[in-house]
C-alpha positions as CSV (number, residue, x, y, z in Angstrom):
1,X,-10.1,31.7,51.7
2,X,-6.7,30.0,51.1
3,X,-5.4,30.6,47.8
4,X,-4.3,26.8,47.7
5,X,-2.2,26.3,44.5
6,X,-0.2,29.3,45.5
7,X,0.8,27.9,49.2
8,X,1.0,24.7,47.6
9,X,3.8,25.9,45.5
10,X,5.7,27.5,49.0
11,X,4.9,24.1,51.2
12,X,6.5,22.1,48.8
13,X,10.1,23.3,49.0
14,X,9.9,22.9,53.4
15,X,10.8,19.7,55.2
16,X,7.7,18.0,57.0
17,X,8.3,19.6,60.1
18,X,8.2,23.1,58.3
19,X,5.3,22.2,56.4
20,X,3.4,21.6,59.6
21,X,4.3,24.4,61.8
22,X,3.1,26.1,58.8
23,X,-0.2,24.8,58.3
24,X,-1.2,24.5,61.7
25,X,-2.6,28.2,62.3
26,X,-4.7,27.6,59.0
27,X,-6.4,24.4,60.2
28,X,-9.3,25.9,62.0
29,X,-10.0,28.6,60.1
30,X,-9.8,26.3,56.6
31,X,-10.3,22.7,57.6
32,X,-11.3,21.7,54.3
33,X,-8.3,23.0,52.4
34,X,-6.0,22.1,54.8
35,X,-6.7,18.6,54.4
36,X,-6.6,19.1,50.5
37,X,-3.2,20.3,50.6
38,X,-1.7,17.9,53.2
39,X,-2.9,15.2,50.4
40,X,-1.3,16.9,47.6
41,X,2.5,17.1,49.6
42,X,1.8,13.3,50.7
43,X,2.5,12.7,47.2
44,X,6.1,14.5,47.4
45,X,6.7,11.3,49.9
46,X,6.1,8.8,48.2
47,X,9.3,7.2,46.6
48,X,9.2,6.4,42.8
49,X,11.2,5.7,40.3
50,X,11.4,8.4,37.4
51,X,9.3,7.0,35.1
52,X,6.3,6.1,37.7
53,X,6.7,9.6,38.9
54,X,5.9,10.6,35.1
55,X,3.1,8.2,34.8
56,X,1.6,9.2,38.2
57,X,1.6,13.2,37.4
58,X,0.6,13.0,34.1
59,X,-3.0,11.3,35.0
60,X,-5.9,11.3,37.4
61,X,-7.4,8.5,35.9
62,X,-5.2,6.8,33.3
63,X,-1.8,5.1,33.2
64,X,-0.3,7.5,31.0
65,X,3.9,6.2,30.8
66,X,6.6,8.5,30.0
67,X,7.4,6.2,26.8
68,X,3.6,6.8,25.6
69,X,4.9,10.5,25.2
70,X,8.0,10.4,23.9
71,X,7.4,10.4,19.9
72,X,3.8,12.5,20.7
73,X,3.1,15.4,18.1
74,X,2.0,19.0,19.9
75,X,1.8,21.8,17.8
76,X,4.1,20.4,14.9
77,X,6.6,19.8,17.5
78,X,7.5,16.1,18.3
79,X,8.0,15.4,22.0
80,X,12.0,14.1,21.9
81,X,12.7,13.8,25.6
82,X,12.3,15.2,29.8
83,X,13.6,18.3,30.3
84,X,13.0,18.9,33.9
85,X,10.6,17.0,36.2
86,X,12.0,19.4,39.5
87,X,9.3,22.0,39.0
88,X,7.1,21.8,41.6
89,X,3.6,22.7,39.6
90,X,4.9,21.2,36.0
91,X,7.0,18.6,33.5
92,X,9.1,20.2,30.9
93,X,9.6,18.2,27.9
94,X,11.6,18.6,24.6
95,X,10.0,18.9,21.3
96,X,11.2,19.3,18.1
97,X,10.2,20.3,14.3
98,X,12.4,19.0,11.8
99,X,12.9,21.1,8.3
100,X,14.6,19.1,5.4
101,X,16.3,20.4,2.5
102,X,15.1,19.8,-0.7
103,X,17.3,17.0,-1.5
104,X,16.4,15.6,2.0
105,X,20.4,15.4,3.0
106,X,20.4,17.8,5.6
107,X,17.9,18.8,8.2
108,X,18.0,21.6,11.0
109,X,15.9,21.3,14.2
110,X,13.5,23.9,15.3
111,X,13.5,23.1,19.3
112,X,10.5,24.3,21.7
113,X,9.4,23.5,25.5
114,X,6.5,21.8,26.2
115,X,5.4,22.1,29.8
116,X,2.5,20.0,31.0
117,X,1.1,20.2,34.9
118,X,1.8,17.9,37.2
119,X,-2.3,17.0,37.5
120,X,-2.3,14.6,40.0
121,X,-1.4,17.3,42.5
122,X,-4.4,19.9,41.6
123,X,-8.2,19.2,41.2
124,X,-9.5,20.8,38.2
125,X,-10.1,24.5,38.9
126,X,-6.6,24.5,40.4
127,X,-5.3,23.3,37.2
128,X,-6.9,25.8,35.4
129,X,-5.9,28.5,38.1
130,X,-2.2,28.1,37.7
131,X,-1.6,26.5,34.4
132,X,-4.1,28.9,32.4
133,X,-2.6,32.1,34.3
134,X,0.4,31.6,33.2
135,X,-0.4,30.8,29.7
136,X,-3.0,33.5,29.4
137,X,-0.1,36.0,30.8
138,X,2.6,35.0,27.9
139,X,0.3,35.2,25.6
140,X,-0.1,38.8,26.0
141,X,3.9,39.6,26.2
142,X,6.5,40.4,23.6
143,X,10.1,41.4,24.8
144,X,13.6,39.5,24.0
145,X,14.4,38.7,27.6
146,X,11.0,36.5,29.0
147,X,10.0,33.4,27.7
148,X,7.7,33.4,24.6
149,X,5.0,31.1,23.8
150,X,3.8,29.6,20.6
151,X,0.2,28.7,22.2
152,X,-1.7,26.2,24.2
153,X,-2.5,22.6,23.5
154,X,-3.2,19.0,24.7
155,X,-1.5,15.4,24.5
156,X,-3.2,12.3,25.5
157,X,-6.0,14.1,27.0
158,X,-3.4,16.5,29.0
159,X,-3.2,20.2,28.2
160,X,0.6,21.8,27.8
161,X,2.1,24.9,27.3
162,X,4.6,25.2,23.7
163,X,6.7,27.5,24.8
164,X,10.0,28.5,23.1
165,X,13.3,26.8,24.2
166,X,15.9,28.4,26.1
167,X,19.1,26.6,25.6
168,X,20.8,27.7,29.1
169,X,21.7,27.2,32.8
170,X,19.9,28.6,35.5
171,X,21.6,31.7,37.3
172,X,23.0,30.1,39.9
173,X,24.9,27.4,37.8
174,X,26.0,30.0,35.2
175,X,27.9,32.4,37.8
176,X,29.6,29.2,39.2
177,X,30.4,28.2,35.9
178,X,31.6,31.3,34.5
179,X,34.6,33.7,36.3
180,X,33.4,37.4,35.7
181,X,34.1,40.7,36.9
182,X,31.7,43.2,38.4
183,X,30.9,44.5,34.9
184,X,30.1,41.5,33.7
185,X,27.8,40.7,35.7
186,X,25.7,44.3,36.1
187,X,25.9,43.3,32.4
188,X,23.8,40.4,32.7
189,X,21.6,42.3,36.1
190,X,20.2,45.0,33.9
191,X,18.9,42.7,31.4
192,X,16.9,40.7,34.4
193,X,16.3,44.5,35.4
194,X,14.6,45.6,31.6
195,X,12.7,42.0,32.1
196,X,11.0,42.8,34.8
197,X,10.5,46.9,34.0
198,X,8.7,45.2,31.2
199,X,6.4,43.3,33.2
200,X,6.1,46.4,35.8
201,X,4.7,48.4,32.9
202,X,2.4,46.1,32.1
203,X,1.1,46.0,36.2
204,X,2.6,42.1,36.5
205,X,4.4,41.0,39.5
206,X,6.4,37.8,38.8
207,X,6.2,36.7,42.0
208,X,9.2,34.0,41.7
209,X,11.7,35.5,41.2
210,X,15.3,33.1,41.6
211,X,18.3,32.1,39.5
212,X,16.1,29.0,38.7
213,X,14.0,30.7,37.1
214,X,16.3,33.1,34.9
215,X,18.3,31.0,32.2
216,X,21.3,32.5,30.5
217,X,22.4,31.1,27.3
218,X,26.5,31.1,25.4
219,X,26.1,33.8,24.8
220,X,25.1,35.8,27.9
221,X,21.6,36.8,27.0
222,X,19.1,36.4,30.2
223,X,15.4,35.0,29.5
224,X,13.1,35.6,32.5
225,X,10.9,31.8,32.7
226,X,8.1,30.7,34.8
227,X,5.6,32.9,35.0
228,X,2.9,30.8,36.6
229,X,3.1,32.6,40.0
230,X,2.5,36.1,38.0
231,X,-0.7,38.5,39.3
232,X,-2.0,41.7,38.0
233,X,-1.2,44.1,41.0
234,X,-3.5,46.9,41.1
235,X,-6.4,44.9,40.1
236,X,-5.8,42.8,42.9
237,X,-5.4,45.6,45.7
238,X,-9.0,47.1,43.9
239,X,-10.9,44.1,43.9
240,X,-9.2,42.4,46.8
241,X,-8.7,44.9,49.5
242,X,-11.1,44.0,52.4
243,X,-10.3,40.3,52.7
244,X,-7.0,40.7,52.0
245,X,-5.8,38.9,55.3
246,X,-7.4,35.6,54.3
247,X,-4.9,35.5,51.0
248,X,-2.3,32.9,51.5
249,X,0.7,34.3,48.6
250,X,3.1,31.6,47.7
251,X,7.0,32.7,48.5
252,X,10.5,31.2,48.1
253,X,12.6,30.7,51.1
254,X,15.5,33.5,50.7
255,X,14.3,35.0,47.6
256,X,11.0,36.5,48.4
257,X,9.5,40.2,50.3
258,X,8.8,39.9,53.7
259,X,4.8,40.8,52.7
260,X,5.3,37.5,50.3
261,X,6.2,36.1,53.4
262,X,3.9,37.1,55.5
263,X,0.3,36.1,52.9
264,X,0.2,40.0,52.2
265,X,-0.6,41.6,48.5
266,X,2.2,42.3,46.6
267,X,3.1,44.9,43.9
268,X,6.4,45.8,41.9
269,X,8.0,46.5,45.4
270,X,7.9,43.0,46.1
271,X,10.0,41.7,43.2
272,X,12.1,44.5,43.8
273,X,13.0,43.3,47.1
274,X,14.3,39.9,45.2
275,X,16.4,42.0,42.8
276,X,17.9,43.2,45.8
277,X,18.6,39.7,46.5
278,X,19.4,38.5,43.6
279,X,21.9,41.0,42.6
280,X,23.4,40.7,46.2
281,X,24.1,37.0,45.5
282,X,25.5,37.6,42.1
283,X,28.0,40.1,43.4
284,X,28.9,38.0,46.5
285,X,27.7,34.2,46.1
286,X,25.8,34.4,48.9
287,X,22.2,35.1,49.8
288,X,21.6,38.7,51.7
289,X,20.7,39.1,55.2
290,X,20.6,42.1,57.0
291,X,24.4,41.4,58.5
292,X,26.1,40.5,55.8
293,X,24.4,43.5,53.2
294,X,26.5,46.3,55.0
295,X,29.5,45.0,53.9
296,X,30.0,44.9,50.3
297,X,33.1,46.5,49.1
298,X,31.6,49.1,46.8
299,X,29.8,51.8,49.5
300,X,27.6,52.8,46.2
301,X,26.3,49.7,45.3
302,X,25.9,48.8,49.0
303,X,23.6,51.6,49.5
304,X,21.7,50.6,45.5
305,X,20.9,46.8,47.5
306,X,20.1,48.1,50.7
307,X,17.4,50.3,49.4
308,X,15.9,47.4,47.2
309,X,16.0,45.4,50.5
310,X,14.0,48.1,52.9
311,X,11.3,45.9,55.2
312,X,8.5,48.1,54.1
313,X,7.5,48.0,50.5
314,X,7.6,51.9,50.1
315,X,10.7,52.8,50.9
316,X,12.2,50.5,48.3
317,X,12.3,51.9,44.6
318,X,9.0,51.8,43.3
319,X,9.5,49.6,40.1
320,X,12.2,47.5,38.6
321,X,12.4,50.5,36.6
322,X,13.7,52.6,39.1
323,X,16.1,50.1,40.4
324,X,17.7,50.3,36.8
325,X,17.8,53.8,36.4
326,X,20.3,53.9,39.8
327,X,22.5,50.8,38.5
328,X,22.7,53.0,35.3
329,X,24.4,56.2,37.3
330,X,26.3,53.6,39.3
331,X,27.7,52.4,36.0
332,X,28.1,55.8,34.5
333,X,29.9,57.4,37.3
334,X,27.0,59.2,37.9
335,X,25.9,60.7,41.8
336,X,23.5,58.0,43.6
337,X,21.3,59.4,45.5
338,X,20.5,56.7,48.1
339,X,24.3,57.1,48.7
340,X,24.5,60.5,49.5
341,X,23.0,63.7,48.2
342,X,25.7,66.2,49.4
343,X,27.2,69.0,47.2
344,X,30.7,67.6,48.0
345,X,29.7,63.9,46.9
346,X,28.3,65.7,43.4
347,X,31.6,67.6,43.2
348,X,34.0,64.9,43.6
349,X,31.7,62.8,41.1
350,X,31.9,65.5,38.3
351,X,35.7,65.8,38.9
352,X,36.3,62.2,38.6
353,X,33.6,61.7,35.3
354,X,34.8,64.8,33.5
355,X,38.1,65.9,35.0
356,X,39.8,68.2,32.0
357,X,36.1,70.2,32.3
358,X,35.9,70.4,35.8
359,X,39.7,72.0,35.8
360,X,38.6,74.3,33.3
361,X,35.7,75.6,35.1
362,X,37.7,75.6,38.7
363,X,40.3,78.0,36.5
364,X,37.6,80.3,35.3
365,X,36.2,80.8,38.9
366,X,39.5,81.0,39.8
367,X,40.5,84.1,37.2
368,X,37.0,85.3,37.6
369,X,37.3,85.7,41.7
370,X,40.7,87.0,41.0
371,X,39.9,89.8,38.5
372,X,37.5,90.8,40.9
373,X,39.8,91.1,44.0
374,X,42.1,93.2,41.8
375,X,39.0,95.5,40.6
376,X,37.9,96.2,44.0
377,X,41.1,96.2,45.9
């Protein structure tokens, strides 16, 4: 079988040409769903203005307007305006609750996202595959730096996600926005990195991980999004295992694990092959490839990125987890071990982290050795 909303999701970002070269080894083996999908990226073709596009997504079988939803009430929240109509599988629209004071002069606005599938593309298990993932997933998740979500609902006969609203940029824009320095951004990495050791300890992959999908706010705090792409791991290598080379995994170009890549299951080791990635562009601007990885400046971090990036799953750090435990001895001036486990290497770590102790301890061995010459001599 062809896990079709998945693919769909990686087919959509390709140019026509792509998209068939692609397809074309799955034609004979899945007819059917071939033919399913090639309809849903027709629709990417078709040239609208915005507010057909709206009207077009948001119903299989009624003209439902981007105006009709503007001014719609979801969970309290009133839908104010469009967000974001680039995701590939959803429309993200602003809502708002409005609290007065008492004497009704002043009001403050509670702001939440409201994320409603693009159904036009999806027949109705599909829907339900993707957009019931990933609201059954944040439901079950509590932890300051991924998305929370207020609950599930419907407008106009179209079920949405209330999510909260993360007033940010995207990665990407926020590094070319902002000038920092290398702690500044390992600052901002190990909050991505406790995001995802979070989901690793609950046995989620995230699957997408890019700078669209992490948004950073003023202030600098990180909120992992889109979760819609999310899979428990180990109970899909359990129940999985014997068919798993008729999976089709979705992957984005650049960002994803080769076994993304290449349809196979992926764990933790996966998304820690697009940390690797992702911290490689935030340190250099550019995305890694195996020529241009070998020559950061720092020989530490170097070897920290080139582990994350190994081909083969188990040779890269097991978990987002471990990935942050070896940024954490980078930072501390600590010995990292993918670097080099040599007694010198330890040594001339110690002297540089505590120099005054080291000194004093080189001095006792030192008097020590010397005592002893005189004894015995």
């Amino acid at each position: 079988m062809i896990d079709i909303v998945s693919l769909y999701s990686e087919l959509a970002s390709l140019s026509k040409t792509d998209q068939q070269q692609r397809l074309l080894p799955l034609k004979q083996k899945f007819p059917g769903q071939v033919t399913t999908l090639e309809k849903m990226l027709t629709i990417d073709d078709i040239s609208l203005s915005s507010s057909q596009l709206i009207s077009q997504q948001l119903s299989n079988q009624s003209s439902i307007s981007y105006d009709a939803l503007i001014g719609e009430q979801v969970m309290g929240f009133t839908i104010t305006q469009l967000v974001s109509e680039s995701g590939g599988m959803g429309l993200v629209f602003q809502g708002e609750q409005r609290l007065m004071s008492h004497d009704n002069l002043h009001a403050k606005a509670h702001k939440a996202a409201i994320k409603i599938l693009r159904t036009n593309k999806f027949n109705s298990n599909q829907q339900k595959e993707i957009f019931y993932n990933e609201a059954s997933i944040l439901m079950t998740l509590d932890h300051p730096n991924v998305c929370s979500i207020y609950g599930v609902s419907e407008v106009l006969g179209n079920a949405c996600i209330v999510m909260d609203f993360i007033d940010g940029q995207g990665l990407d824009v926020w590094l070319a926005n902002n000038k920092l320095n290398l702690k500044q951004k390992l600052n901002v990495f190990e909050q991505l990195l406790r995001a995802m050791s979070y989901l690793h300890g609950q046995h989620l992959y995230h699957g997408d991980l890019k700078p669209q999908n992490i948004i950073i706010n003023d202030q600098g705090h990180l909120v992992l999004i889109d979760l819609g792409l999310a899979r428990k791991y180990k109970q899909e290598i359990s129940d999985c295992a014997d068919n798993s080379h008729q999976i089709i995994q979705a992957f984005t170009r650049y960002w994803s694990a080769p076994e993304q890549v290449a349809g196979q299951f992926c764990t933790s080791q996966s998304d820690v092959f697009s940390l690797g990635v992702i911290l490689h562009y935030m340190i250099t601007g550019k995305v890694a490839i195996t020529d241009t990885v070998n020559k950061l400046k720092n020989s530490e971090l170097n070897s920290i990125i080139n582990k994350a990036l190994e081909n083969a799953p188990q040779q890269r750090y097991l978990d987002a987890e471990s990935f942050r435990q070896s940024i954490h001895f980078f930072r501390q001036g600590l010995p990292v071990q993918e670097y080099s486990q040599s007694a010198p290497y330890h040594l001339q770590k110690l002297l540089r982290r505590k120099p005054f102790t080291s000194l004093a301890c080189v001095l006792l061995v030192y008097s020590i050795s010397t005592t002893l010459w005189i004894v015995f001599c």
